[in-house]
C-alpha positions as CSV (number, residue, x, y, z in Angstrom):
1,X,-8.4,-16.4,7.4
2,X,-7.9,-13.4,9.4
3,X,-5.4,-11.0,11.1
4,X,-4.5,-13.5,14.0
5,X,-2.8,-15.9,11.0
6,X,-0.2,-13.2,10.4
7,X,0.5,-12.6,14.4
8,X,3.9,-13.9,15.2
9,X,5.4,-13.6,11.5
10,X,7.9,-11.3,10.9
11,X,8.1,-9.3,7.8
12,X,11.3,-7.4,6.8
13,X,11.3,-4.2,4.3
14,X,12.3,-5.2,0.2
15,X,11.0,-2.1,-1.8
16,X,9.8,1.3,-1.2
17,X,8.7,3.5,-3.1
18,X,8.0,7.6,-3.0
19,X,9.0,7.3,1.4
20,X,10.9,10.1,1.1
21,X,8.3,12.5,-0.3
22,X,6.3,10.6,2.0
23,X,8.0,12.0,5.2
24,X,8.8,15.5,3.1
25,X,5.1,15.8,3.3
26,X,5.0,15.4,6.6
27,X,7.8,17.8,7.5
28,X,10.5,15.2,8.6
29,X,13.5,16.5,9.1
30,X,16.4,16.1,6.1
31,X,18.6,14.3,8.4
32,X,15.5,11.6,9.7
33,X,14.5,11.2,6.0
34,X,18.3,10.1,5.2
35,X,18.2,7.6,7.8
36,X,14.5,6.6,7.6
37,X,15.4,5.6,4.0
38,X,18.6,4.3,4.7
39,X,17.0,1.2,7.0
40,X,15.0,-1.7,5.9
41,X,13.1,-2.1,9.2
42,X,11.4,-5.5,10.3
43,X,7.8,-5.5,11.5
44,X,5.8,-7.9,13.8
45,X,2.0,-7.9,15.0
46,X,0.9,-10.0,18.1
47,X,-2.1,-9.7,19.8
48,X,-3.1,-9.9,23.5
49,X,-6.7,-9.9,24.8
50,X,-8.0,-7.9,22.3
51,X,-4.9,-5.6,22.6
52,X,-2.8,-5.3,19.2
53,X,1.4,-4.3,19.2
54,X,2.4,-3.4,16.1
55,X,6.5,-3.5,16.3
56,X,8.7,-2.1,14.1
57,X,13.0,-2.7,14.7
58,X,15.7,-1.4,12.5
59,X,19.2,-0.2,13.5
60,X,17.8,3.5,13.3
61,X,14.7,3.2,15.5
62,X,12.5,0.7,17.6
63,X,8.9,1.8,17.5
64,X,6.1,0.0,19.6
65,X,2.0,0.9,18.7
66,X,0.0,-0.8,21.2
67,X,-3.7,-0.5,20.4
68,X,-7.3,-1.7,20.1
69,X,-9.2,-1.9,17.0
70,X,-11.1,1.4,16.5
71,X,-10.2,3.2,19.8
72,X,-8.4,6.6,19.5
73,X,-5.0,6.5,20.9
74,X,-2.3,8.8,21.2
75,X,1.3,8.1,18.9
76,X,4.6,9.7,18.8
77,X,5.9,8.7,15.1
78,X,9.1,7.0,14.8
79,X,9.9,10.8,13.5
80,X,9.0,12.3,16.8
81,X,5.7,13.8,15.4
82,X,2.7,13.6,18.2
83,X,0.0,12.3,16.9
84,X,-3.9,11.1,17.5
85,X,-4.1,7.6,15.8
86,X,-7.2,5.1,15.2
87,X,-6.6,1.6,13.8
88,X,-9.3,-0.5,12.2
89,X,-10.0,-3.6,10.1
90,X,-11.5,-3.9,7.2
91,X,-11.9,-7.4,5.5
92,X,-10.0,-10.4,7.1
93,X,-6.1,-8.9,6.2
94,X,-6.3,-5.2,6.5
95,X,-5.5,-2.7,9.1
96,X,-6.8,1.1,8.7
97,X,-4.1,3.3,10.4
98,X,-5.6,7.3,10.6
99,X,-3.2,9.5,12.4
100,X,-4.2,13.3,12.7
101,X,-2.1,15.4,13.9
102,X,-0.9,19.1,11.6
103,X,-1.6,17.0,8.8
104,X,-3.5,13.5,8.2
105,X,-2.2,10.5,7.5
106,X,-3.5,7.1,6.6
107,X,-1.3,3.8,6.3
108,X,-3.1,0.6,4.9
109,X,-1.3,-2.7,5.9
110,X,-2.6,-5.2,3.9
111,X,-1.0,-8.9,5.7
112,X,-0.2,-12.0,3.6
113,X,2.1,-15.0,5.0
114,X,4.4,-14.0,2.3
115,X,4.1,-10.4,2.6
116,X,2.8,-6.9,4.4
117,X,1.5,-4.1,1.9
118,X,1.9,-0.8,3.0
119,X,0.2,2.4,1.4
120,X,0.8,5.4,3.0
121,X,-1.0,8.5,1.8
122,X,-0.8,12.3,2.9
123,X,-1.8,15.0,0.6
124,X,-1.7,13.9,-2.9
125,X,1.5,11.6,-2.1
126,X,1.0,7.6,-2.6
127,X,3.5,6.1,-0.9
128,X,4.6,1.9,-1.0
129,X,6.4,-0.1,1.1
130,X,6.6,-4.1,0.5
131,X,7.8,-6.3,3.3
132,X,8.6,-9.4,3.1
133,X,8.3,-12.3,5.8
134,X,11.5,-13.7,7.1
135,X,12.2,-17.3,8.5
């Protein structure tokens, strides 16, 4: 097994926990939080010679990442935030994402064909989102 069996499936957000203290952390606006919470946002990973797009689509915001595994990159947030961002793999299912930027960030994404484990972490804040794949 590894990350190219989860490339095509989409996965749509079911639970989230501590997002909002999450993006308070990071200084996201009160407004951006309110809608960032509000939206259950679908998320898809394909792959193109050796090139990775992570896509995330909700009725708030469409983000694209494009990137390759352990190259530097810069990212604009789906908050707006600037950022430098490195993703890497660790074991067959797992994506590293480090963003630095005033503060750092790190999102695991842990891929099943059921569903996509997020933990996002800045400061002391643990943050989870649980997607589930859609048919």
């Amino acid at each position: 097994m590894g990350l190219s069996d989860f490339f095509g499936i989409k996965y749509k957000l079911d639970k989230s926990e501590k997002f909002d203290e999450f993006m308070e952390a990071l200084g996201v606006s009160l407004v951006t939080r309110k809608m960032g919470n509000a939206v259950s946002p679908v998320i898809e990973m394909t792959e193109s010679n050796g090139e990775y797009t992570l896509t995330s689509s909700s009725t708030f915001k469409n983000t694209v990442i494009k990137f390759k595994l352990g190259e530097e990159f810069d990212e604009e947030t789906a908050d707006g935030r600037k950022v430098k961002s490195t993703i890497t793999q660790e074991g067959d299912n797992k994506l590293i994402h480090v963003s630095k930027g005033d503060k750092e960030s790190k999102i695991v994404r842990e891929f099943s064909k059921e569903e996509v484990v997020m933990t996002l972490t800045v400061d002391n804040i643990v943050c989870t989102r649980i997607y589930k794949a859609v048919s």
